[in-house]
C-alpha positions in Angstrom: 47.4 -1.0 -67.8 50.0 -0.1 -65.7 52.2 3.2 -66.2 55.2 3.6 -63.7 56.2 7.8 -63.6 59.3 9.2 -61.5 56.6 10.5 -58.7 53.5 8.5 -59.9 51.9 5.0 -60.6 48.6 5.2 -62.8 46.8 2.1 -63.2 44.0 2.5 -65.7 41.1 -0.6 -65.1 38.5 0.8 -67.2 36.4 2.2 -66.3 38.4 3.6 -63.2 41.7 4.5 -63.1 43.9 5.0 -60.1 46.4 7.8 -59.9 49.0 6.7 -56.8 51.6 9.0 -55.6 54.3 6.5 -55.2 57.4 7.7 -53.4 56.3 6.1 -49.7 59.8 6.5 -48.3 59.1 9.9 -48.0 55.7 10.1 -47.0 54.7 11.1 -50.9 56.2 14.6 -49.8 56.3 15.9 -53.6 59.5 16.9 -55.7 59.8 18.0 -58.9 58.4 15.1 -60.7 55.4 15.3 -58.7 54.7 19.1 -59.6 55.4 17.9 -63.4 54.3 14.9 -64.3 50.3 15.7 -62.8 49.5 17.7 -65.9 50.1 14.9 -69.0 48.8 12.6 -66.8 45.1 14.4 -66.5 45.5 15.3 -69.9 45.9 11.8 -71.1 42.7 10.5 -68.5 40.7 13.5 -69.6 41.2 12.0 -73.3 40.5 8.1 -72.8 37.3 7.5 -73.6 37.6 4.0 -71.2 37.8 5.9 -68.1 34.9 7.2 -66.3 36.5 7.9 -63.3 39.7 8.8 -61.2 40.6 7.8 -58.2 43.8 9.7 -56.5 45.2 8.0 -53.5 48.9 7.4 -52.1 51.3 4.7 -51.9 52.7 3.3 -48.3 51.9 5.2 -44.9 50.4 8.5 -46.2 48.4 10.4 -48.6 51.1 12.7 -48.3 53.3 14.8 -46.1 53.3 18.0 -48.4 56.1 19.9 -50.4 59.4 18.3 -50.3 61.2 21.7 -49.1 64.6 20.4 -49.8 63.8 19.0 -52.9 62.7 21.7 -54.6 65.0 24.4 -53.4 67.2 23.8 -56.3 64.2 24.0 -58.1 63.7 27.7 -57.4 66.7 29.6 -56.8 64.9 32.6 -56.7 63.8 31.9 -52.9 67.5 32.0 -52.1 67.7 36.0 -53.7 67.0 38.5 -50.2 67.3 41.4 -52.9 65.3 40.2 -55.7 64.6 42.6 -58.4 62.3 43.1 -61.2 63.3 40.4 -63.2 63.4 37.9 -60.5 60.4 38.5 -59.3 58.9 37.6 -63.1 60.9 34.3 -63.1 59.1 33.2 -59.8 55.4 34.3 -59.9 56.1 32.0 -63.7 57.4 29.5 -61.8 54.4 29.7 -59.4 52.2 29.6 -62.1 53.3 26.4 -63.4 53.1 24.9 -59.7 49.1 25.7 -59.6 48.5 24.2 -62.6 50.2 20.6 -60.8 46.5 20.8 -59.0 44.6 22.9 -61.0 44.6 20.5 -64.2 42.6 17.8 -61.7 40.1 20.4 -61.9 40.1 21.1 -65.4 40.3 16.5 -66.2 36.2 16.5 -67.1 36.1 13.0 -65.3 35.1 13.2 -61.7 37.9 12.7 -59.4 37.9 11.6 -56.0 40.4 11.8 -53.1 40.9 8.3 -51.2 43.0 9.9 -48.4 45.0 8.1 -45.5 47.7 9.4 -43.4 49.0 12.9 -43.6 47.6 15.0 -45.9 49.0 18.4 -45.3 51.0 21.5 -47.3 50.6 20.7 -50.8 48.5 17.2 -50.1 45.7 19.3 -49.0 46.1 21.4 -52.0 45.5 18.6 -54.1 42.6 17.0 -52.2 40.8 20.2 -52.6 41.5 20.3 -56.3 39.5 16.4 -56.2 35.8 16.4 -56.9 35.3 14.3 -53.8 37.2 12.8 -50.4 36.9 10.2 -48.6 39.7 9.2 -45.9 40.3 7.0 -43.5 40.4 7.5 -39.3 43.7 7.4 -39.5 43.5 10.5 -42.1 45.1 13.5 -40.8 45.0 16.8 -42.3 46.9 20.8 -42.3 47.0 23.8 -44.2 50.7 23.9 -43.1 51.9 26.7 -44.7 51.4 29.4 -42.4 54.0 27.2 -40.1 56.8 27.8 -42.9 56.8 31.2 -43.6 54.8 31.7 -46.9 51.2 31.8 -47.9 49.5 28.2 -50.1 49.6 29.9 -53.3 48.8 26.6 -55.3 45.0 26.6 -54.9 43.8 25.7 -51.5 42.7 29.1 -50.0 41.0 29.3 -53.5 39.2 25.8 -53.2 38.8 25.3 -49.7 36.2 28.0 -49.1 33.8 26.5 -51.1 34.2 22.9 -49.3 34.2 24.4 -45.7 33.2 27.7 -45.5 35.3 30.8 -45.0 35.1 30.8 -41.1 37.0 26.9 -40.8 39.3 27.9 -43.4 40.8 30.9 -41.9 41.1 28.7 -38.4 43.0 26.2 -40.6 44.9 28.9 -42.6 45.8 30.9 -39.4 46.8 28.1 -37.0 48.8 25.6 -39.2 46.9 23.1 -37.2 46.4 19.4 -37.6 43.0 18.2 -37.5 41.9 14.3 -37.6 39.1 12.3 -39.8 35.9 13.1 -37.5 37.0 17.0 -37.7 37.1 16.6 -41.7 33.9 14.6 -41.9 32.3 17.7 -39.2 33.3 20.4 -41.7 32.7 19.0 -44.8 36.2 18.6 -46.1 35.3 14.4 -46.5 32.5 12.9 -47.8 32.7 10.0 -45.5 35.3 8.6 -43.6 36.7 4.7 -43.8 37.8 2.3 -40.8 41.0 2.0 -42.4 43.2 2.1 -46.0 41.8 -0.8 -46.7 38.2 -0.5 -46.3 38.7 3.1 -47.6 40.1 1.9 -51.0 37.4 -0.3 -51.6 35.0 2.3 -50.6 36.7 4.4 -53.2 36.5 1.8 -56.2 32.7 1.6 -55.3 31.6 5.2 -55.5 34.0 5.2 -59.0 32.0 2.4 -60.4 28.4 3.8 -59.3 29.7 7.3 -61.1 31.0 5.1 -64.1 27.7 3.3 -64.5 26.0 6.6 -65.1 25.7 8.8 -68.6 29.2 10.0 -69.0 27.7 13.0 -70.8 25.6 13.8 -67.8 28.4 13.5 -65.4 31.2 15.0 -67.2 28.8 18.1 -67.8 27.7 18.3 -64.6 31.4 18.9 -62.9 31.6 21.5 -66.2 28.4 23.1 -64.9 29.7 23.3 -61.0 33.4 24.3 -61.9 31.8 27.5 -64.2 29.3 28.3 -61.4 31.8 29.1 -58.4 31.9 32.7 -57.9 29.5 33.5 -60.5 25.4 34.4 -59.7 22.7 32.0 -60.1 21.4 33.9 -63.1 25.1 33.2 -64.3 24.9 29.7 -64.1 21.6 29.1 -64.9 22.6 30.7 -68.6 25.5 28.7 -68.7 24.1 25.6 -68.0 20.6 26.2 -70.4 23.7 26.5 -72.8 25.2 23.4 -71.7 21.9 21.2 -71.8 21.1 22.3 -75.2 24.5 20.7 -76.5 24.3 17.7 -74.9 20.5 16.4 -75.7 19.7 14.4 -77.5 21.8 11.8 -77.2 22.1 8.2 -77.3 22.5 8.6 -73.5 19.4 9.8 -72.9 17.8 7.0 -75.5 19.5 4.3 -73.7 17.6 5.9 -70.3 14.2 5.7 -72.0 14.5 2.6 -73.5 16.5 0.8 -70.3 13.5 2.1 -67.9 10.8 1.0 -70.6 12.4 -2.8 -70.6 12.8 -2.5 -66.9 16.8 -3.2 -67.2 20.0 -1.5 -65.9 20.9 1.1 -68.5 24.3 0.9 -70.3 25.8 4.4 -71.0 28.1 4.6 -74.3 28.9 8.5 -73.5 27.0 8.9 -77.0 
């Protein structure tokens, strides 16, 4: 099933579905719709029971080229205020608010999510690549947390994110010098998992790791990113509590039958997320 948004094209093929940002004639470089339409669109994937997996990925030349400046001027007037007051100020940090959760509602989808980037994938690309569970990208793939060249600081979750995926020293180099940095750079610090001759090869290489993920327990997997969300920034004591909590929800279940009885009859189990 296809579904055709102002920004976005979601094509579910159970048991992956494929979230595109579709607006190649300008790079993906996202507008309002973009910064709207992400949240039904996790919420709806986070509910369909068919869909194991989610695989974000953009439409024409590039991932994509960031925040559409122009775009969304009109969008937030308050930018355009040099003496903004009290009241002003509220209206924007709400308006900034609603912005992070664009990206942060990849995060909160409980199927795994995984980045298939090629092209640019700077500003607010980035920002949603680090909100993905996973990336992959090709050697075309370039990458930039751009802000720091316009004048403001990424307020939408990258410094937030990033951290964790590459460490605090790369991210200040990438936060303090706007640079661009290509595919074997990524792969070297950990921002991609791997890294794809091309968009071709790296989309099929995307729809395979989504079906190995789909063919496992759903439970398990969807518990596991739970369990890893809740334990950055906390202690290892922390965790370990939440996750005893965690385990004790989930099993028994027909999951973990279907494991016992698949490796007793030497077959391939088949997970109902049970």
């Amino acid at each position: 099933m296809t579904t055709d948004y102002t920004f976005y094209l979601v094509e579910k093929k159970p048991p992956v579905a494929w979230v595109y940002l579709n607006r190649p004639e300008k790079k993906n470089a996202m507008n309002p719709p973009a910064w709207e339409e992400t949240v039904p669109i996790f919420e709806d994937l986070d509910g369909d029971d068919d869909i194991r997996c989610v695989v974000v990925a953009g439409k024409g030349e590039a991932f994509s080229a960031g925040i559409d400046l122009m775009a969304m001027a009109g969008e937030m007037p308050e930018l355009a205020d040099m003496h903004q007051r009290g009241g002003i100020k509220r209206s924007l940090l709400k308006k900034i608010y609603r912005l992070q959760d664009t990206m942060s509602c990849i995060e909160w989808c409980r199927k795994p999510v995984i980045a298939a980037i090629h092209g640019y994938c700077v500003g607010a690309g980035l920002d949603m690549a680090t909100a993905c569970d996973i990336r992959l990208c090709s050697q075309d793939a370039v990458f930039s947390l751009r802000e720091a060249a316009v004048g403001f600081v990424a307020d939408v979750g990258v410094l937030q994110r990033i951290p964790h995926i590459v460490g605090q020293g790369v991210t200040r180099e990438l936060a303090y010098t706007a640079k661009n940095i290509d595919a074997a750079r990524a792969k070297e610090v950990l921002l991609v998992n791997a890294v794809f001759k091309d968009r071709e090869a790296l989309f099929a290489g995307a729809q395979a790791m989504a079906e190995e993920i789909s063919e496992k327990s759903p439970l398990a997997v969807q518990s596991s990113k739970d369990v890893l969300n809740y334990g950055i920034g906390k202690s290892v004591a922390d965790g370990l509590t939440y996750v005893a909590s965690m385990s004790a929800n989930v099993i028994p279940s027909e999951d973990l039958y279907e494991a016992i009885a698949a490796f007793a009859e030497k077959r391939k189990p088949k997970f109902s997320g049970k």
